[in-house]
C-alpha positions in Angstrom: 0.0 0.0 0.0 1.1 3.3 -0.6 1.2 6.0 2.3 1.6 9.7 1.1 2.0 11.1 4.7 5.3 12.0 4.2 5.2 13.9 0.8 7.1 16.4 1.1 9.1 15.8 4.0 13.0 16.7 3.7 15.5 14.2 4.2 19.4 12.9 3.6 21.0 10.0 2.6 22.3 8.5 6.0 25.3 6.7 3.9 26.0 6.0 0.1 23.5 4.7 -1.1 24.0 2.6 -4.8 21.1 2.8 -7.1 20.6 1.8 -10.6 20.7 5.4 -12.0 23.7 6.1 -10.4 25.3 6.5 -6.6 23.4 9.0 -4.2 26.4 10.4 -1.9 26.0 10.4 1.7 24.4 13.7 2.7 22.2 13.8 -0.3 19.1 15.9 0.7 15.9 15.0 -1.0 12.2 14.7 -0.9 10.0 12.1 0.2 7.5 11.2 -2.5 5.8 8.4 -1.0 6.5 5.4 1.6 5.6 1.4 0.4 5.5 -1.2 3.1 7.4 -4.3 2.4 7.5 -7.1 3.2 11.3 -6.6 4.2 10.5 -3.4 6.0 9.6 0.7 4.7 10.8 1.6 1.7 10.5 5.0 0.5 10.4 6.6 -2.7 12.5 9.9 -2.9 13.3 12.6 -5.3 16.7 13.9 -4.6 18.0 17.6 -5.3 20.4 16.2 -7.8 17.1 15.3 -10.2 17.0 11.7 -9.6 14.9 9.7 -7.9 14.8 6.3 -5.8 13.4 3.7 -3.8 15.4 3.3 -0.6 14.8 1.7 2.7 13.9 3.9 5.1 17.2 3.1 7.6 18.9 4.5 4.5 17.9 8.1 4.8 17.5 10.6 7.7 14.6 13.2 8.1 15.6 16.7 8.3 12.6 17.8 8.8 12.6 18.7 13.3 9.0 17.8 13.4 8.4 14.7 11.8 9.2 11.3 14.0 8.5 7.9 11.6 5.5 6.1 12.4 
């Protein structure tokens, strides 16, 4: 299922991340798109400031945003 409570929400890569399209450096702010529930755990979908996008787990990234706490 797809949750969209978290569009918008500002985050970082927490490490390197490798991805198909290329390597996301640690530090890499973004944007979360959307979150999907695996069944390995939370992945989320996020549109980084470089212009790509990915679909990460969610121990790979960090929120930036002070407010927002994962559910």
């Amino acid at each position: 299922m797809i949750d969209v409570s978290l569009k918008g929400v500002r985050c970082r890569a927490a490490q390197e991340i490798l991805d198909l399209g290329g390597n996301i450096g640690a530090a890499t702010e973004g944007t979360i798109i959307y979150e999907l529930e695996g069944e390995g755990g939370q992945l989320v979908n996020v549109q980084w400031d470089n212009g790509t996008s990915s679909l990460v787990s969610s121990e790979e990234i960090v929120i930036t945003d002070g407010a927002v706490i994962w559910q």
